[in-house]
C-alpha positions in Angstrom: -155.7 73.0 106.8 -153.9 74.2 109.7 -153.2 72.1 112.7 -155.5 73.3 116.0 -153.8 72.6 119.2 -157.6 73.6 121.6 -160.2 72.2 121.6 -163.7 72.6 123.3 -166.3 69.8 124.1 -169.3 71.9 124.4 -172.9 70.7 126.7 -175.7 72.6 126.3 -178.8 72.1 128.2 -181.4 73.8 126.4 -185.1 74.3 127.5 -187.5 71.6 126.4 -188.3 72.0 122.2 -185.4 74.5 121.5 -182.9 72.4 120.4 -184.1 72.2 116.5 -184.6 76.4 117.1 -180.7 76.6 118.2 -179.1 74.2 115.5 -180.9 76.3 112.6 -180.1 79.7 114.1 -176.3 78.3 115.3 -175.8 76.7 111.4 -177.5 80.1 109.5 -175.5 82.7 111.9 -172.4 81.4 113.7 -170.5 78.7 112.0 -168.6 81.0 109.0 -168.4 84.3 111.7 -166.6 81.9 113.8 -164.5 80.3 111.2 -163.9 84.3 110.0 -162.1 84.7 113.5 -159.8 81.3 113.3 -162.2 79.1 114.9 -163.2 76.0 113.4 -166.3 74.1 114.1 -165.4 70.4 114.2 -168.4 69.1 115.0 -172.3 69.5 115.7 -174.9 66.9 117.6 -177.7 66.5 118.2 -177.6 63.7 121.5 -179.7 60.1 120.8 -180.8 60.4 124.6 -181.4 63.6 125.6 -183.6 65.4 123.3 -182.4 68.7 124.9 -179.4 68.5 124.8 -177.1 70.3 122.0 -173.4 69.1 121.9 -170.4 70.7 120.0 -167.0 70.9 119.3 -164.5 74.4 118.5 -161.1 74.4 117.9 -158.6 77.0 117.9 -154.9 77.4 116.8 -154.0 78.1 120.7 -155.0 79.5 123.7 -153.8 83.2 122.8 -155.9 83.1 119.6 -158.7 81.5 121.7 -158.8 84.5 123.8 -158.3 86.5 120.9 -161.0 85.3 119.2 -163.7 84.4 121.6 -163.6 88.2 122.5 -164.3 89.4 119.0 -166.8 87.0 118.4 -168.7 87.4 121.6 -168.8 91.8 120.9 -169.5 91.3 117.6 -172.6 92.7 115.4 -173.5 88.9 114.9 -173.5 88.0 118.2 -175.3 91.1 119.5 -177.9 90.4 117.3 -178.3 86.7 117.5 -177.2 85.8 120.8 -179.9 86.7 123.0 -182.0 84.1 120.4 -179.7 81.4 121.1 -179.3 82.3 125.0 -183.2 81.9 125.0 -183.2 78.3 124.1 -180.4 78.0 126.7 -180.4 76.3 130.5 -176.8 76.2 130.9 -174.2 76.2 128.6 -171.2 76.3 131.2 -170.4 72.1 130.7 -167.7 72.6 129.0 -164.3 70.6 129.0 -161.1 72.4 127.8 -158.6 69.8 125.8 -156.1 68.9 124.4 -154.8 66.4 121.4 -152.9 63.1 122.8 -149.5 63.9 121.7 -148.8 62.4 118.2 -152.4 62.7 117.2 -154.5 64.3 114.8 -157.9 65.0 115.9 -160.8 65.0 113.3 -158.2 64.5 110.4 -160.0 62.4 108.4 -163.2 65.0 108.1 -160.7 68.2 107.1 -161.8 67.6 103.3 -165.8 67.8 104.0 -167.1 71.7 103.9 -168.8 73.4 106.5 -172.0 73.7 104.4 -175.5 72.1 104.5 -175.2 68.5 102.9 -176.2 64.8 103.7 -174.5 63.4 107.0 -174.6 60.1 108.3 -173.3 58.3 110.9 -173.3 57.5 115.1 -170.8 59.4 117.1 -170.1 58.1 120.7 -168.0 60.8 122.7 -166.2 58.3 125.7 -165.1 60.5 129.0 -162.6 59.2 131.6 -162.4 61.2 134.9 -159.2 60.5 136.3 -157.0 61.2 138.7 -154.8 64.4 138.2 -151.6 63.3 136.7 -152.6 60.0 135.2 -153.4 61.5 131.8 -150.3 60.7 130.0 -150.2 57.0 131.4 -153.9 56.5 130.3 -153.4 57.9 127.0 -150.4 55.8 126.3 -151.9 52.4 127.7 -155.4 53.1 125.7 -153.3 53.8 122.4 -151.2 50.2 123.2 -154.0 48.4 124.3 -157.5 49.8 123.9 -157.2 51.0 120.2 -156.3 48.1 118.3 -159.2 46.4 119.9 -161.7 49.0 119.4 -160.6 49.6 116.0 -160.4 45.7 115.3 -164.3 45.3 116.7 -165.4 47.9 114.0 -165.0 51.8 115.6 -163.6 54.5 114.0 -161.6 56.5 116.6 -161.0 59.8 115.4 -159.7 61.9 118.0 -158.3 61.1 121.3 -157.7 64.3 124.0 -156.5 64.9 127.6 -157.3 67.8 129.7 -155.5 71.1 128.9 -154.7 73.0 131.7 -153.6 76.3 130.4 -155.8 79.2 132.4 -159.3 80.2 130.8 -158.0 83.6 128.5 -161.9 84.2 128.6 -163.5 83.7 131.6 -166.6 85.2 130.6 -167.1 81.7 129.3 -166.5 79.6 132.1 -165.0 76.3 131.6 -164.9 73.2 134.4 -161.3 73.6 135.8 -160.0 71.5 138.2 -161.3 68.1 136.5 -158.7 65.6 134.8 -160.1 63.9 132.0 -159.2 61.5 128.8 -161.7 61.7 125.8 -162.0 59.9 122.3 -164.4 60.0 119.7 -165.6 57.0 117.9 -167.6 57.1 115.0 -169.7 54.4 113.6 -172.5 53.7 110.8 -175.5 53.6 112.5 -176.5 52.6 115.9 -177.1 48.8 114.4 -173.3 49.1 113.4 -172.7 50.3 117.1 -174.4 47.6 118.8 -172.4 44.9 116.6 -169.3 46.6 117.6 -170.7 46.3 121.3 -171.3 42.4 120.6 -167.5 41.8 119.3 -166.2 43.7 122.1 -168.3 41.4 124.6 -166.8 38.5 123.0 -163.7 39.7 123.2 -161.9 37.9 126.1 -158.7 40.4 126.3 -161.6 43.5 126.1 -163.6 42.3 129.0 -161.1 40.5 131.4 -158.4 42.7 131.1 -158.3 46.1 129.2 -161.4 47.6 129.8 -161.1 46.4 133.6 -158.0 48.4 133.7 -159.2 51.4 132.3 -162.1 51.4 134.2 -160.3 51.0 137.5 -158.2 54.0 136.6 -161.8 56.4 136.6 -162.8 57.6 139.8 -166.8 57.4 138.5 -168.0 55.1 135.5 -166.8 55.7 131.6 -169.7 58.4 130.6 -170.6 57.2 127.0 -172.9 59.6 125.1 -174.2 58.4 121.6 -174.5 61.4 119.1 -175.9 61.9 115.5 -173.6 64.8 113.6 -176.2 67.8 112.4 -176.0 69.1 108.6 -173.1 71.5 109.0 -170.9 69.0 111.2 -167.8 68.2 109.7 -167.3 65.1 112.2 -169.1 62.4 110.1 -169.2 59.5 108.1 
């Protein structure tokens, strides 16, 4: 499957009982229209602590076929017709972080063989954002990758993608994106939110973890670690 170099971490807020409304009209209408144009759908969530919030993932070759294709997509037939549905379940949809993979990485690998189709998923998803200073990105990455990973990865977590911010100018600024924000963000993946609170348990007793890596990390992030704990809808190929 080809390798994506863009990537969007996608926030909706969405009006109180439209989030069930959005996921069966977004899964039915937009996920092979998109895939049509070159985007790819990585993943879809539904969030364990906000029931109104929607969270999602796109990935594109670049950022000239980003443009490319977030311009066909957003005049096409489909979207003329089914947008204003989705808009309607919509607050805002303009939390969105722009990235990019950690150089030498892979995101979402390990889910390239599942298809983008209605089956059984399973699985806790916990999306990790560090706001950092601008500039620190690389130094982060490669300390978390030394450091961080063999721990989290020893205590049970699957990571499964790791990104930093990419900087490149928004092709399509009809959807905005937050610029000016620096930011390292990984995905780990567990099997059920029992399995994440026994990984939480073995990184508390994990003396290195708590006296010294996550300290670091943490003093690196000009606000605290934001930690959101996801479940993967039908048609999301990040999953167990």
């Amino acid at each position: 499957m080809e390798l994506h170099s863009v990537f969007e971490l996608r926030r909706y807020r969405l009006h109180p009982g439209g989030r069930e409304r959005l996921i069966g009209l977004f899964d039915r209408e937009f996920v092979e229209p998109q895939g049509a144009l070159g985007m790819r759908v990585e993943g879809e969530f539904r969030d364990c602590g906000d029931p109104d919030a929607f969270v999602w993932v796109r990935s594109f070759s670049d950022m000239g076929t980003r443009t490319d294709a977030l311009a066909a997509f957003y005049s096409s037939p489909v979207w003329k017709e089914h947008g204003p549905c989705a808009n309607e379940t919509m607050l805002n949809a303009d939390n969105v972080l722009l990235l990019k993979p950690v150089a030498g990485t892979r995101p979402f690998s390990r889910n390239r063989s599942r298809r983008q189709e209605a089956m059984p998923t399973k699985g806790l998803v916990t999306v990790n954002i560090c706001s950092l200073a601008l500039g620190t990105e690389d130094k982060f990455a490669a300390f978390f990758i030394a450091e961080a990973l063999p721990i989290l990865e020893g205590a049970g977590a699957r990571v499964d993608a790791l990104f930093t911010t990419e900087r490149s100018v928004n092709g399509f600024p009809r959807l905005p994106v937050r610029e000016g924000e620096t930011v390292f963000v990984w995905f780990e993946l567990h099997e059920d939110e029992d399995g994440f609170s026994r990984h939480q348990e073995r990184l508390r007793k994990d003396v290195r973890w708590t006296s010294e890596v996550f300290p670091h990390m943490d003093s690196q992030c000009w606000r605290r670690i934001e930690v959101s704990r996801l479940t993967p809808t039908s048609r999301s190929l990040c999953t167990l």
